[in-house]
C-alpha positions in Angstrom: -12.1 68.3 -21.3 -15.1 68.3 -23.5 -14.9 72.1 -24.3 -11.1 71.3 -25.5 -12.4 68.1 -27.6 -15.8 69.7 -29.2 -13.0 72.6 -29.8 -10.3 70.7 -31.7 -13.4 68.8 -33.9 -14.7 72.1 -34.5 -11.4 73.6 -35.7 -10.5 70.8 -37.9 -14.2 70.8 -39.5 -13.4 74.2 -40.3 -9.8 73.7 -41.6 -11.0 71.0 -43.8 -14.0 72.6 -45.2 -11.5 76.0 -46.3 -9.2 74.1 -48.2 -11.6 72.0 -49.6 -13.1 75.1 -50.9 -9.9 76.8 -51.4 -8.5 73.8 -54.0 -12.2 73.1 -55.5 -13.0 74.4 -58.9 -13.8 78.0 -58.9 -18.1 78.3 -57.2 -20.6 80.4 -55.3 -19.1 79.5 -52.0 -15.6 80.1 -52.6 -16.4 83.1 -55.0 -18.4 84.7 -52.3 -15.9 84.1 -49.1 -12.4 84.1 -51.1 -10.7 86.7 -48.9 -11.6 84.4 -45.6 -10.9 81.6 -47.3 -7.3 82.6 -48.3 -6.7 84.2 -45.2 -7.2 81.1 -43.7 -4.8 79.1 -46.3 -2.2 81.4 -46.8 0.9 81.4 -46.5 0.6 77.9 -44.1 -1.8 75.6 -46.0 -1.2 76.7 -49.5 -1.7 73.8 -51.8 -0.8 73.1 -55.6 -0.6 69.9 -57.9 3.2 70.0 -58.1 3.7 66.6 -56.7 1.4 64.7 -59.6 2.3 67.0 -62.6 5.9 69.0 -61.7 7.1 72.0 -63.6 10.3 70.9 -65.0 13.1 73.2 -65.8 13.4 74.1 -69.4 16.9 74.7 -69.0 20.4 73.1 -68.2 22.3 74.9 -65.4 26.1 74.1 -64.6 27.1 75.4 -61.3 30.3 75.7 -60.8 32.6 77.3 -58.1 36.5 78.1 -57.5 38.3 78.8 -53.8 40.8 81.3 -52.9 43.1 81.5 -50.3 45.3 83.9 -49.2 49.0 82.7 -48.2 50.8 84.5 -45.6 53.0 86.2 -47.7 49.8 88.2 -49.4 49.6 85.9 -52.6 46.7 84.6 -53.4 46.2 81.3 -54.7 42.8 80.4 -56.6 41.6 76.9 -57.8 39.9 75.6 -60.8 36.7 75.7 -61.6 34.7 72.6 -59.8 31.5 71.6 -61.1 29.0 71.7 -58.3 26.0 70.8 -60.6 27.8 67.2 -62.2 28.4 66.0 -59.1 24.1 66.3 -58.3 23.5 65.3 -61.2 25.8 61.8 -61.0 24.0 61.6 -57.7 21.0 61.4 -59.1 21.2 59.4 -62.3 23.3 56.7 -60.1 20.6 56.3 -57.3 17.2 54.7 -58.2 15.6 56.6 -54.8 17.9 60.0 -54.8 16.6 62.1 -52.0 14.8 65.3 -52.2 18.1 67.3 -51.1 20.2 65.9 -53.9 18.2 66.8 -56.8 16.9 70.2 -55.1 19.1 71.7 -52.7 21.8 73.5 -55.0 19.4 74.0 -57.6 16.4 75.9 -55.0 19.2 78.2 -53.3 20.4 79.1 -56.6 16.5 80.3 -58.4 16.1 81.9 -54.9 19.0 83.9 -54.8 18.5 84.9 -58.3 15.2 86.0 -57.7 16.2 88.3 -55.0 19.2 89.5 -56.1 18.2 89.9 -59.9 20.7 90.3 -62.4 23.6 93.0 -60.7 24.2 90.9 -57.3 22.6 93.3 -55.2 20.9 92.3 -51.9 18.1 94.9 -51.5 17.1 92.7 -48.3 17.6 90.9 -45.0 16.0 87.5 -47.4 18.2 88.5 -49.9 21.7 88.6 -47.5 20.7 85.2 -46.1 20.3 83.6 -49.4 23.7 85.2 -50.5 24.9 82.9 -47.3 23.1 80.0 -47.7 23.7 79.7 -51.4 27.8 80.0 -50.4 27.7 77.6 -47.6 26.3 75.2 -49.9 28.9 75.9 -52.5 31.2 75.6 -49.6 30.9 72.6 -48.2 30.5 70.6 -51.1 34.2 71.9 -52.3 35.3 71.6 -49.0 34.3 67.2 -48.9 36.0 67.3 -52.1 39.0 69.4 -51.9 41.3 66.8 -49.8 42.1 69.3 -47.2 43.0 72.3 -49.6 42.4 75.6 -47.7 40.2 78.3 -48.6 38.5 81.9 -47.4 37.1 83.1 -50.6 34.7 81.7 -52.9 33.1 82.2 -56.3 30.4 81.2 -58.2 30.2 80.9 -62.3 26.1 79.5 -63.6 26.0 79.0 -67.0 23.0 78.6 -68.5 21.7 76.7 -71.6 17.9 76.6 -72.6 16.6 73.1 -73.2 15.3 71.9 -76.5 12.0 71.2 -77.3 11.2 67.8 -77.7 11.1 66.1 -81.5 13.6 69.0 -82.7 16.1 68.2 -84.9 19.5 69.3 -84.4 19.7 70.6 -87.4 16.2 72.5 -87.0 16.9 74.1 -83.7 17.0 77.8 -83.4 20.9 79.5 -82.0 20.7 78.8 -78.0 21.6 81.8 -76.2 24.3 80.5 -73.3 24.2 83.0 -70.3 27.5 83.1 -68.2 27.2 84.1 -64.8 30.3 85.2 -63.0 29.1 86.1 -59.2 31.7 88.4 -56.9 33.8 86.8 -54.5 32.8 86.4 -51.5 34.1 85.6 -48.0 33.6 82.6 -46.4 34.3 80.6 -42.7 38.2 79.0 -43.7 37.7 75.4 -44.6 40.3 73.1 -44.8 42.6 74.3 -42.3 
């Protein structure tokens, strides 16, 4: 029992002294053990200052999505565009405490499968496939709680992207924005609606 105590006190001791040195301004100590150090810390205990100075997107992203569904005659029949991104953003600006999930969620799976799949919609991984999934589900089920019961198999997925100004510019005074438009590949998904 006291081997299992003087353990635990021990371990923490150690945890707290690592990150301490790990997130401490650059000195001997940490300059001199900084491969045990972040072997320790990474990938579980990394930490960063996010949470008291965040990195704020510098750019406005509409997500929007459309459904297909294929009758049983063979025709297909494909809805309009809905505009995943508005309806987080009403979310937010309409909720003094919105939660993590509704400012994040669409927004996250969308930089991660960008940044896996780069700019042809290729998955070069296992990551990569399960983000592809992810990001649809999401897209998914937000059409699906507010489609009223309209069936669909397919989905697709259109980001356009428009870079933010910087502050104090004048309308007048701001350089051409260069608007990227996204169109992703269909892509199958579980039938909702039915």
């Amino acid at each position: 029992m006291h081997t299992t105590v003087a353990l635990c006190l021990v371990t923490t001791l150690v945890h707290v002294v690592l990150v301490f040195l790990h997130v401490a301004p650059p000195n001997p100590v940490s300059k001199r053990y900084s491969p045990q150090i972040n072997a320790w810390v990474y990938p579980l205990f990394e930490q960063n200052w996010r949470l008291f100075a965040p990195d704020p997107d510098a750019i406005n992203r509409q997500i929007l999505a459309r459904t297909a569904h294929t009758a049983s005659n063979g025709s297909m029949r494909v809805s309009p565009w809905f505009d995943l991104a508005a309806v987080d953003n009403s979310a937010v600006e309409h909720n003094a405490f919105p939660s993590h999930t509704t400012q994040n969620l669409l927004r996250r799976a969308w930089t991660s499968y960008d940044e896996t799949h780069g700019g042809d919609d290729t998955a070069r991984s296992e990551r990569a496939l399960m983000l592809q999934k992810y990001l649809s589900n999401i897209a998914a089920d937000r059409i699906a709680a507010h489609n009223n019961g309209g069936a669909f198999d397919f989905i697709q997925l259109r980001v356009v992207t428009l870079p933010i100004a910087a502050p104090g510019t004048a309308a007048g005074n701001r350089p051409p924005a260069h608007l990227d438009n996204r169109l992703l590949p269909w892509w199958k998904v579980t039938p909702h609606g039915k």
